[in-house]
PASEBA-1860 file (N, C-alpha, C; in nm, 3 decimals):
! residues 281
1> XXXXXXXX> 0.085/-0.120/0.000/0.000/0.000/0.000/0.088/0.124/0.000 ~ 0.056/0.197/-0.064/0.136/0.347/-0.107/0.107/0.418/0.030 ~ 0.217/0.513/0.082/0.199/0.605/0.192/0.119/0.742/0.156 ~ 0.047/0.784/0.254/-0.052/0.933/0.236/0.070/0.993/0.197 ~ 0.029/1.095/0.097/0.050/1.186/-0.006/0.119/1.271/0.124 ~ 0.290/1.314/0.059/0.311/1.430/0.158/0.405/1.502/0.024 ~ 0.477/1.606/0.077/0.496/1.727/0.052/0.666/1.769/0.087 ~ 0.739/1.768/-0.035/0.842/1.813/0.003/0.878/1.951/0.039
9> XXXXXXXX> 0.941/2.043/0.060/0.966/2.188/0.062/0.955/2.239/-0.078 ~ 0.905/2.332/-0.091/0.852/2.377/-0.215/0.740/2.358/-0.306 ~ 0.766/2.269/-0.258/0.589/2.190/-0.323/0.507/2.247/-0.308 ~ 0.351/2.354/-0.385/0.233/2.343/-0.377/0.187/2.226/-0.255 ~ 0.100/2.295/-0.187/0.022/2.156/-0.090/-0.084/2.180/-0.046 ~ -0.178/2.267/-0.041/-0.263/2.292/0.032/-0.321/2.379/-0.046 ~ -0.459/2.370/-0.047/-0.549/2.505/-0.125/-0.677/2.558/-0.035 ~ -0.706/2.645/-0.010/-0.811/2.691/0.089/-0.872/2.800/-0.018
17> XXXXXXXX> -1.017/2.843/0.094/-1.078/2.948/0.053/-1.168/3.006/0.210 ~ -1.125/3.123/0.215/-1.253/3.167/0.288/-1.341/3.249/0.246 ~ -1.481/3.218/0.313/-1.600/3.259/0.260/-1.694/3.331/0.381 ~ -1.750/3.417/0.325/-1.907/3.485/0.438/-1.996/3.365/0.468 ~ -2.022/3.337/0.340/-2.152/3.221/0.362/-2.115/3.057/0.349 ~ -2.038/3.037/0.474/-2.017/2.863/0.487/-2.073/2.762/0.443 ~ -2.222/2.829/0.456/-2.305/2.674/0.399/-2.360/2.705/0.286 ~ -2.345/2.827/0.192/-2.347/2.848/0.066/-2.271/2.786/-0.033
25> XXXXXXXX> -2.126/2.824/0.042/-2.018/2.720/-0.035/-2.018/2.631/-0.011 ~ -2.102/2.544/0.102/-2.034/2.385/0.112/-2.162/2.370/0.023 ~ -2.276/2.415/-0.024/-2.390/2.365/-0.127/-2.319/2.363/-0.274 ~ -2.275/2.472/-0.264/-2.219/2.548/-0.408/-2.022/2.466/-0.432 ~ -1.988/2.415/-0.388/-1.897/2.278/-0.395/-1.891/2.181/-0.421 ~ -1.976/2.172/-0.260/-2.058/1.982/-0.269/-2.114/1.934/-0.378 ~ -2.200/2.049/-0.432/-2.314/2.022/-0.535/-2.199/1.983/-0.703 ~ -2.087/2.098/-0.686/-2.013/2.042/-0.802/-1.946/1.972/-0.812
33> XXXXXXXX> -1.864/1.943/-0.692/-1.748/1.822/-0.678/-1.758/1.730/-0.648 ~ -1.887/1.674/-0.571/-1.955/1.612/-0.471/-1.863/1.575/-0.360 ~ -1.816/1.705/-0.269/-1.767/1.749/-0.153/-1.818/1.690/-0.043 ~ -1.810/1.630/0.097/-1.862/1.685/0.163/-1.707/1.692/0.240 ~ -1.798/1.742/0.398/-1.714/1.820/0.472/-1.682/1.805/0.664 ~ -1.567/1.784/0.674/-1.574/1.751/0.818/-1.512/1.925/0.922 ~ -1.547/1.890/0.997/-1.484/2.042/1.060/-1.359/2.000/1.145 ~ -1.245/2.142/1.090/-1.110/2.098/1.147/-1.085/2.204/1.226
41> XXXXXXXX> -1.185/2.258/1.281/-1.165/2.410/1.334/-1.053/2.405/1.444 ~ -0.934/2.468/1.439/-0.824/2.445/1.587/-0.899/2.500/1.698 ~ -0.900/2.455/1.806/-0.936/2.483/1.943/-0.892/2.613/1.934 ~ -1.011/2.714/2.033/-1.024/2.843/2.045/-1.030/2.931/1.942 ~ -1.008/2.866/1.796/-1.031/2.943/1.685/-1.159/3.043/1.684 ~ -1.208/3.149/1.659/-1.292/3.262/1.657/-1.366/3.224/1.545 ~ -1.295/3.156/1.437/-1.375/3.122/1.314/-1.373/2.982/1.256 ~ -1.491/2.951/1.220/-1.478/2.797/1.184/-1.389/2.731/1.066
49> XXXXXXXX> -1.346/2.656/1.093/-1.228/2.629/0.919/-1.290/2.443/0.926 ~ -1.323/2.448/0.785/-1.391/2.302/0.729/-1.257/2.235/0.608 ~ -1.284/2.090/0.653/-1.169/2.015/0.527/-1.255/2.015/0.461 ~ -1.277/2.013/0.296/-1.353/1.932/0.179/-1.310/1.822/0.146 ~ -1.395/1.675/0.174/-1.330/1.564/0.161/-1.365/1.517/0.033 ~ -1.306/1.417/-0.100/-1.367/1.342/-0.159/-1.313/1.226/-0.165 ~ -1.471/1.108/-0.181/-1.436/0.983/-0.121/-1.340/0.950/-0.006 ~ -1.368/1.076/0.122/-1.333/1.055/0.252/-1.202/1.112/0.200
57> XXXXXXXX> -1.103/1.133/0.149/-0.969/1.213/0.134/-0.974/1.373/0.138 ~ -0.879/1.421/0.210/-0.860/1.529/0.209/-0.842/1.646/0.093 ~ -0.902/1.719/0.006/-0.909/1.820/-0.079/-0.851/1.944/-0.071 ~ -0.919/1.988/0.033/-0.926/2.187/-0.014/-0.990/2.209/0.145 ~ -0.969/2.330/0.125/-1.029/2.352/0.269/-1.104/2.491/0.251 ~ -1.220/2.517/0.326/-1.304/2.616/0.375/-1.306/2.690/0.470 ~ -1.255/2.809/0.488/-1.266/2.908/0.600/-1.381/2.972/0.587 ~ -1.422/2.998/0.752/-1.537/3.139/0.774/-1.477/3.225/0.812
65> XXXXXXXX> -1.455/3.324/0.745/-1.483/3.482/0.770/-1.531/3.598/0.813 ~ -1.512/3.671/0.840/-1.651/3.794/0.902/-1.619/3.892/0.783 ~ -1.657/3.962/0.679/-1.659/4.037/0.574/-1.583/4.117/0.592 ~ -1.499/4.159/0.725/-1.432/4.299/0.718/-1.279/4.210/0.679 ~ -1.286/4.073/0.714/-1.133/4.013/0.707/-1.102/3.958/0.557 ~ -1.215/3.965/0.473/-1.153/3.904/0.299/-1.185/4.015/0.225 ~ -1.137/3.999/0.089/-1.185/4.093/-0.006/-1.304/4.063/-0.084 ~ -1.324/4.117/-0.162/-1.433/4.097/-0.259/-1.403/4.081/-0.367
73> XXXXXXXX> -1.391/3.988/-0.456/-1.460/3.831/-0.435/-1.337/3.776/-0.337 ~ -1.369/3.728/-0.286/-1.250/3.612/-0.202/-1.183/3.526/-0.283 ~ -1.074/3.522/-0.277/-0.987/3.445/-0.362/-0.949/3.280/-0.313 ~ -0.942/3.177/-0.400/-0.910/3.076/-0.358/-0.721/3.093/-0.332 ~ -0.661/3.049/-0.207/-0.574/3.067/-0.177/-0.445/2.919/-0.225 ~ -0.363/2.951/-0.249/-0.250/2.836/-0.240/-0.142/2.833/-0.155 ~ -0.113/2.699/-0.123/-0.024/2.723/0.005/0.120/2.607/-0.027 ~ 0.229/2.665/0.013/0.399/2.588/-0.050/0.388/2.514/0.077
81> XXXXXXXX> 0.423/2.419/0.092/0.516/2.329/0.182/0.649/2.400/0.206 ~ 0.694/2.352/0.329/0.817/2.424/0.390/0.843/2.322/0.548 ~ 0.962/2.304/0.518/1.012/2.245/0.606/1.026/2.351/0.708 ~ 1.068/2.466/0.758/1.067/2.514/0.878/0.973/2.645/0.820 ~ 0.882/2.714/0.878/0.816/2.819/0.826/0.871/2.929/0.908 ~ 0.943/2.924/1.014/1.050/3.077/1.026/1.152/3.086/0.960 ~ 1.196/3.018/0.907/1.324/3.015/0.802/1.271/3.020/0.703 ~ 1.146/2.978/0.593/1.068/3.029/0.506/1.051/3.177/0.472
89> XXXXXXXX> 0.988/3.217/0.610/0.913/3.365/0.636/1.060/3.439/0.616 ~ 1.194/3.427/0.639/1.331/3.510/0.669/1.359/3.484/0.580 ~ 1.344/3.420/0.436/1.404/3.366/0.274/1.268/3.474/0.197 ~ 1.126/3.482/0.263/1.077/3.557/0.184/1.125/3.667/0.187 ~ 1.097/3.715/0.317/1.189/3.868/0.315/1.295/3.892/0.250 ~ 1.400/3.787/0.292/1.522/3.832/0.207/1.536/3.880/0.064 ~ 1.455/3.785/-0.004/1.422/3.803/-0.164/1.320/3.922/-0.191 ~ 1.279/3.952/-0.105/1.193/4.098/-0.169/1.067/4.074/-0.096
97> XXXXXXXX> 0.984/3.978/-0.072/0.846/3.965/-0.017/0.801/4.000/0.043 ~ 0.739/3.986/0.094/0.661/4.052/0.234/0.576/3.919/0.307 ~ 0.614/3.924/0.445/0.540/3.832/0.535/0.421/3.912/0.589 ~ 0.294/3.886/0.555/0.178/3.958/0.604/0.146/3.891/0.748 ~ 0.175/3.772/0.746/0.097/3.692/0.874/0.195/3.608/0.919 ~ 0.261/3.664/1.015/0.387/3.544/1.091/0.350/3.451/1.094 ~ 0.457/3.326/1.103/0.428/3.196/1.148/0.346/3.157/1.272 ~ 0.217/3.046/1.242/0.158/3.076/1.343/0.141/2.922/1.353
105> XXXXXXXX> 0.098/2.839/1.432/0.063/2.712/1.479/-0.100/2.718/1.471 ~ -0.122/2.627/1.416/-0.286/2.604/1.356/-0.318/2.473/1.452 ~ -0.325/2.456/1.593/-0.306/2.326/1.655/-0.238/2.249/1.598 ~ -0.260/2.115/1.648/-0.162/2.035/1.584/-0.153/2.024/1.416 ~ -0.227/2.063/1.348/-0.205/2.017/1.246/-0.081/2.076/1.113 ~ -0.064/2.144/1.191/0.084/2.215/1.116/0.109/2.382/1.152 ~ 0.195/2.438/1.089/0.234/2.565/1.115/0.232/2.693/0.970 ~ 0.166/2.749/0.990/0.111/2.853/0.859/0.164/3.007/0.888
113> XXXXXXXX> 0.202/3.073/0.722/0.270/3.223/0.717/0.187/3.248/0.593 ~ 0.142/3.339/0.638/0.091/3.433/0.498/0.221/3.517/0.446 ~ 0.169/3.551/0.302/0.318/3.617/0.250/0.254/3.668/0.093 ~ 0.333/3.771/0.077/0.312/3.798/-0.029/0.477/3.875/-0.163 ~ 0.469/3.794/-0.282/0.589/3.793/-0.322/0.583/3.958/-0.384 ~ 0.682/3.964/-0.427/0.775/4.141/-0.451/0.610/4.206/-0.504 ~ 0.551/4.163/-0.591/0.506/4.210/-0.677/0.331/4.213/-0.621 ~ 0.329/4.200/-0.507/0.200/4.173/-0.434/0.135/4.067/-0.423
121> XXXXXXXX> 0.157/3.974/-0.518/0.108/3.852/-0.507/0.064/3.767/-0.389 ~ -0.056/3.756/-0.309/-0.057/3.675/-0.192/-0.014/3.522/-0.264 ~ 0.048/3.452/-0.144/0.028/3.300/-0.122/0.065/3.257/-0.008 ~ 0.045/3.151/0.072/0.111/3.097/0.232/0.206/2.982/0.209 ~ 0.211/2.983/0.251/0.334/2.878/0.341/0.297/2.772/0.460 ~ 0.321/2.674/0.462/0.263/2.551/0.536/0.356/2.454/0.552 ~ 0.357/2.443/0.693/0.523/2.348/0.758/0.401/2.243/0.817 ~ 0.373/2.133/0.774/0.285/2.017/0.797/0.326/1.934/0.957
129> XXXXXXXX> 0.224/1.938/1.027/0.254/1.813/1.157/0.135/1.725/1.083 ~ 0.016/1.703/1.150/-0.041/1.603/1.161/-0.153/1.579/1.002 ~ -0.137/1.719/0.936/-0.223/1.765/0.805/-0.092/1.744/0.713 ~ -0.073/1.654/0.621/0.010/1.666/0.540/-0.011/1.799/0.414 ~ -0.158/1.792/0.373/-0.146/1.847/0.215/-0.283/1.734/0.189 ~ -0.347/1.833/0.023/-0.446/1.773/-0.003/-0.379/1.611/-0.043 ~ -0.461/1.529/-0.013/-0.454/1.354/-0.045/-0.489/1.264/-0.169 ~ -0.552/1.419/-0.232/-0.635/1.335/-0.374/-0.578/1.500/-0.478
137> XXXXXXXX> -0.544/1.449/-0.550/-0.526/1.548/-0.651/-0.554/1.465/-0.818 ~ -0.572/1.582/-0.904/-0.617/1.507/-1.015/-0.744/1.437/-1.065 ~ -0.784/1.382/-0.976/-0.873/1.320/-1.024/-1.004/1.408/-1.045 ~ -1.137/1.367/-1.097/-1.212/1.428/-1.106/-1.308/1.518/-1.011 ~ -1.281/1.610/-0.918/-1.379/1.679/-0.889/-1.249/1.693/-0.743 ~ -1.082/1.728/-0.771/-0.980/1.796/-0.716/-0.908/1.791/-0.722 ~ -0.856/1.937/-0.710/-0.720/2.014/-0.735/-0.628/1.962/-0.844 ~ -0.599/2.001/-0.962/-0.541/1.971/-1.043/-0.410/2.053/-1.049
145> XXXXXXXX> -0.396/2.218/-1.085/-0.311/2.254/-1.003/-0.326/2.464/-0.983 ~ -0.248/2.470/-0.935/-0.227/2.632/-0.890/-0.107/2.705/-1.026 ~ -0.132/2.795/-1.092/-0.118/2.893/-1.161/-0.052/2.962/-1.122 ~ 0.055/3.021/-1.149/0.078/3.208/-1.128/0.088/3.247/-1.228 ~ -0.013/3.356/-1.246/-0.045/3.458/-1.347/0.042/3.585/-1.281 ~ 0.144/3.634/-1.371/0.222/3.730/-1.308/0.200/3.868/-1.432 ~ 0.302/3.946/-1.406/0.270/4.059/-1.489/0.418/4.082/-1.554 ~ 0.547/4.016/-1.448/0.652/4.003/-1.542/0.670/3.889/-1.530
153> XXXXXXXX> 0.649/3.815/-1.551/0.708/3.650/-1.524/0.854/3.625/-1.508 ~ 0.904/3.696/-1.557/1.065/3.660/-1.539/1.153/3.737/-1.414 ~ 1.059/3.799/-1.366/1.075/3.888/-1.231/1.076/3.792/-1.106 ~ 0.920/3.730/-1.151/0.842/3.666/-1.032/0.887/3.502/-1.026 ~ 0.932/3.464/-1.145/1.012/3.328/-1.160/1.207/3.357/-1.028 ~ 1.256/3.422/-1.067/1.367/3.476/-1.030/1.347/3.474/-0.864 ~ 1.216/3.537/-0.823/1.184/3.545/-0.650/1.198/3.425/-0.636 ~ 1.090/3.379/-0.690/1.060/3.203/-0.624/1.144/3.100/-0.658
161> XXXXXXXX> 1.195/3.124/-0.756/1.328/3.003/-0.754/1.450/3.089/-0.668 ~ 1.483/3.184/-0.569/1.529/3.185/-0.470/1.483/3.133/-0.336 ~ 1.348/3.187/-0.322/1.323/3.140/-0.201/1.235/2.993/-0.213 ~ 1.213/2.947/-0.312/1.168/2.756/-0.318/1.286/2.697/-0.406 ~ 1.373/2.712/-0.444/1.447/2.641/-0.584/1.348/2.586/-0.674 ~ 1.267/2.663/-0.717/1.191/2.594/-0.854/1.232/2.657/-0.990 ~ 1.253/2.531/-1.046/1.263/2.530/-1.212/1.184/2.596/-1.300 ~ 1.182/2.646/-1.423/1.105/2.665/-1.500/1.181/2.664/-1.654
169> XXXXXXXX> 1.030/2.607/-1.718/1.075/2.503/-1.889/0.950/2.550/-1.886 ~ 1.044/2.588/-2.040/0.898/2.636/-2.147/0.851/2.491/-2.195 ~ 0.745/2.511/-2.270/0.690/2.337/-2.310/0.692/2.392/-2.432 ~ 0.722/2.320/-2.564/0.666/2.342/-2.657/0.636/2.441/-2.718 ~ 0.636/2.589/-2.632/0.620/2.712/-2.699/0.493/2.778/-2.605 ~ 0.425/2.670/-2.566/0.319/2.657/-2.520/0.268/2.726/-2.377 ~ 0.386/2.695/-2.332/0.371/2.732/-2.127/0.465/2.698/-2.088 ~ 0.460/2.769/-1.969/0.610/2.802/-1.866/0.558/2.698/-1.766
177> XXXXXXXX> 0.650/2.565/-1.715/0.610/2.518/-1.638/0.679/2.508/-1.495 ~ 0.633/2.494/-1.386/0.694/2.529/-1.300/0.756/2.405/-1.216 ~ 0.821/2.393/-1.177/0.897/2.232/-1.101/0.974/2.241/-1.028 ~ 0.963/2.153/-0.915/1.098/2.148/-0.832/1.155/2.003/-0.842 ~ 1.283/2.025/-0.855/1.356/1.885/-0.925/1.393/1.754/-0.822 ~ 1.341/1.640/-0.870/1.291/1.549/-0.768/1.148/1.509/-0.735 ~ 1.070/1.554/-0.744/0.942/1.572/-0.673/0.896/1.401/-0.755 ~ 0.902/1.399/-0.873/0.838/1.297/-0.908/0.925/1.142/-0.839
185> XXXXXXXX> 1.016/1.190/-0.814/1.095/1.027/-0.730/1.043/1.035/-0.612 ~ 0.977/1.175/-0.558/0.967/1.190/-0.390/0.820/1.073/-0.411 ~ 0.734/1.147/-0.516/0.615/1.055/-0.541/0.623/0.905/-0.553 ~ 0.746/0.840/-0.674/0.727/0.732/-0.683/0.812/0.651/-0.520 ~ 0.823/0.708/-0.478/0.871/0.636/-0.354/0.815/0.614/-0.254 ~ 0.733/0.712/-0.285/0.592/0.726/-0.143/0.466/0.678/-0.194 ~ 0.331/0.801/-0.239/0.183/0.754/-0.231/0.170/0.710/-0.428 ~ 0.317/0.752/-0.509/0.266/0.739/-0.622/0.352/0.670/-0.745
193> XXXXXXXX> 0.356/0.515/-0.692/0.435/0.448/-0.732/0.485/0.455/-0.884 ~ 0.360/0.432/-0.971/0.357/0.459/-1.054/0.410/0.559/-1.189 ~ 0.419/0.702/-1.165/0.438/0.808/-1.220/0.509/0.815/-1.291 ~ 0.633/0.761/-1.312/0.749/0.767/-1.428/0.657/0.714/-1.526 ~ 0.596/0.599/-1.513/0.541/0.500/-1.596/0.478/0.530/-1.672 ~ 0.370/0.604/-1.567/0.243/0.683/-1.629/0.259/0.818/-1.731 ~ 0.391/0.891/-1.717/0.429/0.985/-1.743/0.566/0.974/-1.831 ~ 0.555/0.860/-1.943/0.732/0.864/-2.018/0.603/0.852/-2.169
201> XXXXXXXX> 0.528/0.882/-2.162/0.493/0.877/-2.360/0.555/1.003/-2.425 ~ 0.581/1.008/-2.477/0.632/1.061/-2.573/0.539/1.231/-2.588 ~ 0.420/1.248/-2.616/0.390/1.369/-2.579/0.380/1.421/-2.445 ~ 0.467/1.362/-2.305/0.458/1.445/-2.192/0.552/1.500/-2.185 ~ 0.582/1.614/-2.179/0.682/1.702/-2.120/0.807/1.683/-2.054 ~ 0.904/1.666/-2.116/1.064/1.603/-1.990/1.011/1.735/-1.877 ~ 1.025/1.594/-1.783/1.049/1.718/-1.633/0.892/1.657/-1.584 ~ 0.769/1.678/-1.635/0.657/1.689/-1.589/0.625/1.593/-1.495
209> XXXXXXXX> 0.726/1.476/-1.457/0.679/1.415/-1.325/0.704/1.548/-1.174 ~ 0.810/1.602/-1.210/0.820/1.693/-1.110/0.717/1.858/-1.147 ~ 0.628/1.863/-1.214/0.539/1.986/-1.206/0.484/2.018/-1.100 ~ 0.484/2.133/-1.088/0.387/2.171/-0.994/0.261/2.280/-1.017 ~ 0.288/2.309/-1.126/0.222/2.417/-1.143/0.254/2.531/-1.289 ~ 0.195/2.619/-1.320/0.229/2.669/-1.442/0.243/2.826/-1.396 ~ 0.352/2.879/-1.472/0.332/3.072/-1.485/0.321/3.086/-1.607 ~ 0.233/3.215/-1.589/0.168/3.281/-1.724/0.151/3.439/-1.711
217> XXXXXXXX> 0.198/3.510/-1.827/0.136/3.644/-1.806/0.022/3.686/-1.814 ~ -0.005/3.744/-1.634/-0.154/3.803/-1.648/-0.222/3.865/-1.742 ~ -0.291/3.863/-1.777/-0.386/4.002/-1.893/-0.379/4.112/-1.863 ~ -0.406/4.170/-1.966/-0.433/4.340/-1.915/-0.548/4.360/-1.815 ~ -0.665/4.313/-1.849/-0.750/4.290/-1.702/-0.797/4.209/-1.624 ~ -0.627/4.135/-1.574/-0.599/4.067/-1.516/-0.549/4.095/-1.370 ~ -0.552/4.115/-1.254/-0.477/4.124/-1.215/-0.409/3.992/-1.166 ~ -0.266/4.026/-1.088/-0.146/3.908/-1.120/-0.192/3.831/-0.979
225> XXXXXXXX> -0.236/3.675/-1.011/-0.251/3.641/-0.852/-0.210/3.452/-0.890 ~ -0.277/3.390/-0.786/-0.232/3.264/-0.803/-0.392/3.165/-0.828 ~ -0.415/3.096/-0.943/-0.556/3.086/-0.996/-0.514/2.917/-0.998 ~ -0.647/2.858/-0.916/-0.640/2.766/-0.883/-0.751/2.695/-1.005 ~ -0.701/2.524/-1.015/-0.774/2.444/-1.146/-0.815/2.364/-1.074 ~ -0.929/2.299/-1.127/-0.974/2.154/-1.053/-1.002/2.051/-1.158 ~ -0.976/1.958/-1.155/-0.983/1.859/-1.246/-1.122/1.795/-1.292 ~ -1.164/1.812/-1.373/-1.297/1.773/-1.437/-1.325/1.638/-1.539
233> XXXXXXXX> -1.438/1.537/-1.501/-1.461/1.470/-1.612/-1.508/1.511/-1.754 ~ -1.591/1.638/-1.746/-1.667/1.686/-1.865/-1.655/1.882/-1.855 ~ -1.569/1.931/-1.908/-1.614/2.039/-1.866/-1.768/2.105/-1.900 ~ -1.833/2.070/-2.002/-1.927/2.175/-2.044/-2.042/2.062/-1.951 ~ -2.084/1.958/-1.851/-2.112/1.918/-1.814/-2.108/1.973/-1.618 ~ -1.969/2.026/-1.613/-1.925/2.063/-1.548/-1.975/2.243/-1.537 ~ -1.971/2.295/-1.646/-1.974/2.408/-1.633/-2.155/2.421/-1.624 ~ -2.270/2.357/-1.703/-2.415/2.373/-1.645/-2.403/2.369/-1.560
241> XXXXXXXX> -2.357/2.285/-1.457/-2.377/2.235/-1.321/-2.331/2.326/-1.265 ~ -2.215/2.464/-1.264/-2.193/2.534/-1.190/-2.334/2.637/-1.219 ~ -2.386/2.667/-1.342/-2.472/2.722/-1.353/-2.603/2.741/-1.270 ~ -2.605/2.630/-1.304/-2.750/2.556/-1.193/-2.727/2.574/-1.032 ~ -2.630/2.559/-0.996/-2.609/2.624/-0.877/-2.565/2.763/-0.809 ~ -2.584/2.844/-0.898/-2.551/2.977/-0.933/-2.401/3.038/-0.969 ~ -2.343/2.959/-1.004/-2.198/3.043/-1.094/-2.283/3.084/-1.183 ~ -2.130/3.135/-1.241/-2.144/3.208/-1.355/-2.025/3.142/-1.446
249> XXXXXXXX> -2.045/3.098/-1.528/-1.916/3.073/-1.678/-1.890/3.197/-1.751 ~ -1.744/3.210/-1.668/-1.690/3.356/-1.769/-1.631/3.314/-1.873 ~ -1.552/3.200/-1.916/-1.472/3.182/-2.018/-1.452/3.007/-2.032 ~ -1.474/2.946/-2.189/-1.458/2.807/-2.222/-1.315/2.874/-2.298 ~ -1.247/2.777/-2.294/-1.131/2.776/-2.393/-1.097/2.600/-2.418 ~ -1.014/2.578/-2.520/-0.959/2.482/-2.543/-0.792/2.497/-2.556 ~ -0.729/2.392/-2.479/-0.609/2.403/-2.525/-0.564/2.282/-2.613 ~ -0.413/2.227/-2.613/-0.374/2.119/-2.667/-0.375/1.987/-2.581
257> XXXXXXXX> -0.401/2.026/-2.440/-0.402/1.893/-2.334/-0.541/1.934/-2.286 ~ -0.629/2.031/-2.250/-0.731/2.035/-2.259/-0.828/2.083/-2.272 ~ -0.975/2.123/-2.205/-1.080/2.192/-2.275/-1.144/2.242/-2.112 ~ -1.133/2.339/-2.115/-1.122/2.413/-1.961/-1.268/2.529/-1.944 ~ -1.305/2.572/-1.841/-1.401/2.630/-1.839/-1.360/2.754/-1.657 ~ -1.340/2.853/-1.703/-1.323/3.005/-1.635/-1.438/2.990/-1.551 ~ -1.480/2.997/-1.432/-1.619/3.021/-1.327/-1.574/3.068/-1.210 ~ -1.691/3.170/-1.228/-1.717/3.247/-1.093/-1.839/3.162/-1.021
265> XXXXXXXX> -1.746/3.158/-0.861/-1.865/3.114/-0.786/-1.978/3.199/-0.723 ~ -2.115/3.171/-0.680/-2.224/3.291/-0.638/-2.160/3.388/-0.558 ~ -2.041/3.360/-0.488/-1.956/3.512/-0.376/-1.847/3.562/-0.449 ~ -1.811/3.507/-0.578/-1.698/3.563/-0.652/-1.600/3.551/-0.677 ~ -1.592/3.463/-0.615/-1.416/3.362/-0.617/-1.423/3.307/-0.763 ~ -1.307/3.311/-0.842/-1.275/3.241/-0.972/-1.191/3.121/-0.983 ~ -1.204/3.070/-1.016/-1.145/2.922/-1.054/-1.155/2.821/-1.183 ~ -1.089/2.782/-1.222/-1.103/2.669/-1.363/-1.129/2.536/-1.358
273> XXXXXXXX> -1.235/2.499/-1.405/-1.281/2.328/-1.437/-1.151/2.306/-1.576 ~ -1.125/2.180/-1.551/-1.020/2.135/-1.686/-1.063/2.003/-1.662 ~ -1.090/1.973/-1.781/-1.090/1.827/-1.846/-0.985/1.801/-1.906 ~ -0.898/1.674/-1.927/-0.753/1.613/-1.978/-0.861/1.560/-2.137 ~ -0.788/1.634/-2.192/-0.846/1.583/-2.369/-0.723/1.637/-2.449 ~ -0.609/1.530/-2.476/-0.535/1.558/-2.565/-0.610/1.592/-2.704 ~ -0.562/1.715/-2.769/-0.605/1.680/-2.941/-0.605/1.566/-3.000 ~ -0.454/1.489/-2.978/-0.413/1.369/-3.049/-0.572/1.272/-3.019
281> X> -0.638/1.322/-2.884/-0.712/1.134/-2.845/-0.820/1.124/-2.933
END
């Protein structure tokens, strides 16, 4: 049996969101991912914080809010793995960042820093005890992966491969991909035996066992943040269904690996459904 999914330093690991209306979003989730939800709230917490489980594995997580503490729309958040998160928080600074929210202990389940890189960009930081990182990725209905949409990319590549050592390879012409080198041996050694295997045809990407994620230049009315994907069986199947539960579909596109769908949820948070549909299949 493969070991629970963990998280080297640098690694993407964790994705959250907080929201006003808790049981809006766990309808407006549940209803698309088929979520449900256990409560991980740390003792004495002021505000409730929910895991999103599927098929009982750990996903994404849900914060409550009081409206004066998020923005409008609330953004889905991404969070790095880090082996010590005060030595994290003293590598952001160093490189230009800004630590908004010291290292703080979330009970046992690990230790969290808000931060934001040169260029304003929020993202956190997460030194894991008893919460490794989401447990299910990929598959249909979570986390596929986290984005940075920047405004110079070669600015914001330069920060973060100081303070994470991550790689970046263009693909094909196509996209900047982001990696930290190793990651796919950390997998096949641990929860994901498989992966070389699964990942040596000939149209995957050298490197892409170790991805983590993609940079891209923001749009002009864009602003530059970190835009989270979730993995879909059908997008346009996917995208009624956000409908019907009150999103909104701002944007279908197609790429060369797949056929993706832009949605706003009913409080405003944005995020992407992607379905895996090579052209070639």
């Amino acid at each position: 049996m493969s070991e629970p999914r963990s998280y080297p330093e640098g690694v993407t690991s964790w994705i959250d969101i907080e929201h006003r209306d808790v049981e809006g979003a766990q309808a407006f989730y549940g209803g698309l991912f088929g979520w449900t939800f256990a409560d991980a709230t740390p003792p004495g917490a002021p505000t409730r914080y929910l895991v999103a489980l599927l098929d009982g594995l750990d996903t994404a997580g849900l914060a409550e809010a009081a409206a004066i503490d998020i923005p409008t729309p609330s953004p889905w958040r991404t969070y790095v793995a880090v082996d010590d998160a005060d030595a994290a928080a003293a590598r952001v600074s160093a490189a230009g960042g800004k630590v908004l929210e010291a290292p703080t202990d979330v009970g046992d389940a690990g230790r969290s820093v808000g931060c934001a890189d040169p260029f304003g960009v929020p993202f956190r930081m997460w030194q894991p005890r008893r919460r490794l990182g989401v447990q299910v990725v990929n598959a249909p209905g979570s986390w596929n992966f986290s984005d940075l949409h920047a405004a110079d990319p070669a600015a914001s590549a330069a920060f973060y491969a100081e303070v994470f050592g991550w790689s970046f390879d263009d693909v094909f012409g196509f996209a900047t991909m982001i990696r930290v080198p190793g990651y796919g041996d950390h997998l096949a050694a641990t929860s994901d035996p498989d992966i070389h295997a699964r990942q040596s045809g000939a149209e995957v990407p050298t490197g892409f066992a170790d991805a983590i994620g993609w940079l891209a230049t923001a749009g002009p009315d864009d602003e530059p943040h970190w835009h989270v994907s979730f993995a879909v069986a059908n997008r346009d199947a996917t995208a009624a269904l956000a409908e019907r539960l009150g999103g909104t579909v701002l944007e279908r596109r197609d790429t060369d690996w797949t056929l993706e769908a832009v949605i706003r949820d009913p409080q405003g948070a944005v995020f992407t459904a992607s379905q895996y549909q090579p052209v070639s299949a």
